[in-house]
C-alpha positions in Angstrom: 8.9 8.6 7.4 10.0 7.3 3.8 12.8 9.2 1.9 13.0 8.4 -1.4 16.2 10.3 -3.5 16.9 9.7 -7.6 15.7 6.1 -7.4 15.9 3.9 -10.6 15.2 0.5 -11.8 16.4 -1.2 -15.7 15.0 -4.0 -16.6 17.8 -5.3 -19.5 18.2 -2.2 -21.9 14.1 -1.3 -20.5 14.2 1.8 -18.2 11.2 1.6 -15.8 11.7 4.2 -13.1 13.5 7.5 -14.0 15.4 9.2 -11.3 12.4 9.5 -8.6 12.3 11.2 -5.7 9.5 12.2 -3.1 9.1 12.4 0.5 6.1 10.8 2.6 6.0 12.5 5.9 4.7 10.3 9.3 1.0 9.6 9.3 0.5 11.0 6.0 -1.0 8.9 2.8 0.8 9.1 -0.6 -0.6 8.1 -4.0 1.3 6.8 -6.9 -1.1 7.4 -9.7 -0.5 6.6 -13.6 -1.4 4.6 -16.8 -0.7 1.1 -16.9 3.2 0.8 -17.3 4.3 3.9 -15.8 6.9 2.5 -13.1 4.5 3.2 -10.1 4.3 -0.3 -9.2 7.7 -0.7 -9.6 8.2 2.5 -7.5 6.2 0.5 -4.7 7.9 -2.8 -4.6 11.5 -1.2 -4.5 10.5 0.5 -1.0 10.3 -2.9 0.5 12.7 -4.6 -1.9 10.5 -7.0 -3.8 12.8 -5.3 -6.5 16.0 -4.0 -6.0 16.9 -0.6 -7.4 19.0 0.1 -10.0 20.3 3.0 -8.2 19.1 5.6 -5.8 17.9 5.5 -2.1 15.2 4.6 0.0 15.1 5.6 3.6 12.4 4.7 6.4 12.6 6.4 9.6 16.0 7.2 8.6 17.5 3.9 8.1 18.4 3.1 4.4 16.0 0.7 3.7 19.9 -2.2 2.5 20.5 -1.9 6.1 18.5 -5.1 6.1 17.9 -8.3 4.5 14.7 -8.2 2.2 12.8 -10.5 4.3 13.4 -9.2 7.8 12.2 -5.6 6.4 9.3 -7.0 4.7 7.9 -8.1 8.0 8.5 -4.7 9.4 6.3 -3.0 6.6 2.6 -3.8 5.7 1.5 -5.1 2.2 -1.9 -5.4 0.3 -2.4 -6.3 -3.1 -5.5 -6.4 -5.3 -7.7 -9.5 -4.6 -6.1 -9.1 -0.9 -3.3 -12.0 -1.5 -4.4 -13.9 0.9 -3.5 -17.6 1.5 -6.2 -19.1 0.4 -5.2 -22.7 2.8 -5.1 -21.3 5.3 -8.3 -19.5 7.3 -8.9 -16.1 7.9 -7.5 -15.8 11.8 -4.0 -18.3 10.3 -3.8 -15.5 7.3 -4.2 -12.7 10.0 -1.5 -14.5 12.0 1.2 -15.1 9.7 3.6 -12.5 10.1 3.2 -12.1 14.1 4.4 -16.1 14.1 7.1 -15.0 12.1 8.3 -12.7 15.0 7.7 -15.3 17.3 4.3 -13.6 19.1 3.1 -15.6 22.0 -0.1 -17.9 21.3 -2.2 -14.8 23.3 -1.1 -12.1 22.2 -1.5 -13.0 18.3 -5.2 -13.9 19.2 -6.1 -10.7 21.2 -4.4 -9.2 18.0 -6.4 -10.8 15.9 -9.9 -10.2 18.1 -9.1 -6.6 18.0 -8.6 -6.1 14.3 -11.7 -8.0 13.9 -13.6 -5.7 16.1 -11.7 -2.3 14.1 -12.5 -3.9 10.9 -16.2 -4.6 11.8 -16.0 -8.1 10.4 -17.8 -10.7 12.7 -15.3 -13.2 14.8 -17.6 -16.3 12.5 -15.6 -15.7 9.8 -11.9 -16.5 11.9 -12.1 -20.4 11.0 -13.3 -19.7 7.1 -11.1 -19.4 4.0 -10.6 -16.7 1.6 -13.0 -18.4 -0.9 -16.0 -18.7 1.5 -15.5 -14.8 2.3 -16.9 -11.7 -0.1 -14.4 -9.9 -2.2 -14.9 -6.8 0.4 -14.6 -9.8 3.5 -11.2 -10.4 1.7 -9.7 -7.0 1.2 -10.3 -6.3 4.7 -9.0 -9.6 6.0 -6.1 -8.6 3.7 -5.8 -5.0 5.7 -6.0 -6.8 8.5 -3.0 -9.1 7.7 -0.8 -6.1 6.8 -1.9 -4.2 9.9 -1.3 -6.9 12.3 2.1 -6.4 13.8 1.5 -2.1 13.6 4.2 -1.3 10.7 4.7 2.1 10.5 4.1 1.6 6.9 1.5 0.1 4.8 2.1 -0.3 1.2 -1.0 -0.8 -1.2 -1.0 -2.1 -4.6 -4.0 -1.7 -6.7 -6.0 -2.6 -3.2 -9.5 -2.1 -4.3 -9.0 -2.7 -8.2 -11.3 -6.3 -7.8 -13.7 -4.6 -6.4 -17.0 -3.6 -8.1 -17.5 0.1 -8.3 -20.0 0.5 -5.4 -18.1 -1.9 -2.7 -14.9 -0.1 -4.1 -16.0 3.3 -2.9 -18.0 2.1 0.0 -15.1 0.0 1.3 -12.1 2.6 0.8 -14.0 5.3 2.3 -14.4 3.3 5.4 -11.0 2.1 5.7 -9.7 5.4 5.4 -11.2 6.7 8.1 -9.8 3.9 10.3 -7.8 5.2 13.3 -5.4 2.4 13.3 -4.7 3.2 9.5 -4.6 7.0 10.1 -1.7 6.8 12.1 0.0 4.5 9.8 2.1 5.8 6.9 0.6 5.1 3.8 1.9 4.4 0.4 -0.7 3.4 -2.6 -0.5 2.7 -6.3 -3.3 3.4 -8.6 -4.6 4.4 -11.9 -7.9 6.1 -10.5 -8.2 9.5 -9.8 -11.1 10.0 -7.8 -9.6 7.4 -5.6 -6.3 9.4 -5.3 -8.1 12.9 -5.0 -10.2 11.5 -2.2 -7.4 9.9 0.6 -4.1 11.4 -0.6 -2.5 14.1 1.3 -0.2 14.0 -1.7 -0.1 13.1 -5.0 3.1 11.5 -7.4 1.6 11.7 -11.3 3.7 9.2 -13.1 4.3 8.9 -17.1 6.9 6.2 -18.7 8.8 6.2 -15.4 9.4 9.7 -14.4 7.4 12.0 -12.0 4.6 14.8 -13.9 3.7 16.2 -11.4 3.5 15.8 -7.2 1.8 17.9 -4.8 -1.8 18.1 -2.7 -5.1 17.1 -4.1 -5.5 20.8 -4.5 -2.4 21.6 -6.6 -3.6 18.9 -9.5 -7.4 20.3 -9.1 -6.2 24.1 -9.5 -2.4 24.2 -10.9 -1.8 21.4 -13.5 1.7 20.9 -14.3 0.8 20.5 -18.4 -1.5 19.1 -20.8 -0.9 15.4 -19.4 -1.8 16.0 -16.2 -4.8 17.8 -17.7 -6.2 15.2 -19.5 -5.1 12.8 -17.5 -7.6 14.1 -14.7 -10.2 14.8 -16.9 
């Protein structure tokens, strides 16, 4: 599903990502994992062009991803950031709704949309005429999920998703996501700096260090065959 091949990215004389390249297959969720600074987030926002590359490639389902303009494939590809972004002037079902107005949805079919998230989500319908700051930081991140699953990208990208979260509703909240059908047929991309979070939902794994790739492979191939002494200690 995503192809990426020797991307980079300079910021001035600063090189942030090093020649990178992985491969996501369809259905399958990748982790970026690294200290603070390592180009993984960087890494993230070049696959739907928040930032352009320096150089490289980035394909989704085959189709370089400057085949189109930034915004349209924005709407094509779900986002979620830590704290869940969401609007916070607008309610929960308006924030659910923005990017199937965008594409011009009918009136009907963004609220049965909206209905059946709701119900996938487990969140009650009470909450579709509140705003972000009357809802519960887990409330949020789901409504957030929600958002980015809304239109059914065959991609989700996820910053940091769960890093507002205290450590109980952290665990409690990405377990259960996880095991969401409507996200396990979605092509999953995440960026993080905790490991038990990447060893428990990645089918593979991208270590990153001062903007180059460690290691990559399986949860099992960091647990049994570490690359070196960073990956080492970086795991713990």
């Amino acid at each position: 599903m995503i192809h990426v091949r020797h991307l980079s990215k300079q910021f001035g004389k600063q090189t942030a990502v090093n020649d990178v390249s992985f491969e996501v297959a369809k259905g399958n969720n990748l982790v970026l994992l690294g200290t603070s600074g390592c180009g993984k987030t960087t890494t993230l926002k070049m696959i739907n062009r928040l930032i352009e590359p320096s150089g490289g490639e980035i394909a989704i389902n085959g189709v370089n991803v400057r085949q189109q303009d930034g915004p349209t494939l924005r709407r094509t590809i779900g986002y979620v950031v830590q704290e869940s972004g969401l609007f916070p002037h607008y309610t929960v079902a308006d924030n659910i709704a923005v990017v199937p107005n965008l594409l011009n949805w009918s009136a009907d079919q963004i609220r049965e949309r909206i209905l059946e998230l709701m119900q996938t989500l487990r969140l009650p319908e009470t909450l579709l005429n509140r705003y972000p700051d009357e809802l519960s930081g887990g409330q949020r991140q789901r409504i957030g999920l929600a958002r980015a699953l809304a239109v059914r990208p065959p991609v989700v990208l996820m910053d940091e998703p769960f890093g507002a979260l205290d450590p109980y509703t952290r665990r409690h909240i990405r377990r259960e996501l996880f095991e969401l059908d409507e996200l396990r047929q979605t092509t999953v991309v995440l960026v993080t700096h905790d490991v038990q979070e990447a060893l428990e939902i990645a089918d593979q794994i991208v270590l990153m260090d001062k903007g180059k790739i460690v290691q990559a492979g399986t949860p099992d191939d960091f647990r049994l065959r570490p690359a070196n002494d960073f990956v080492r200690d970086f795991l713990g």
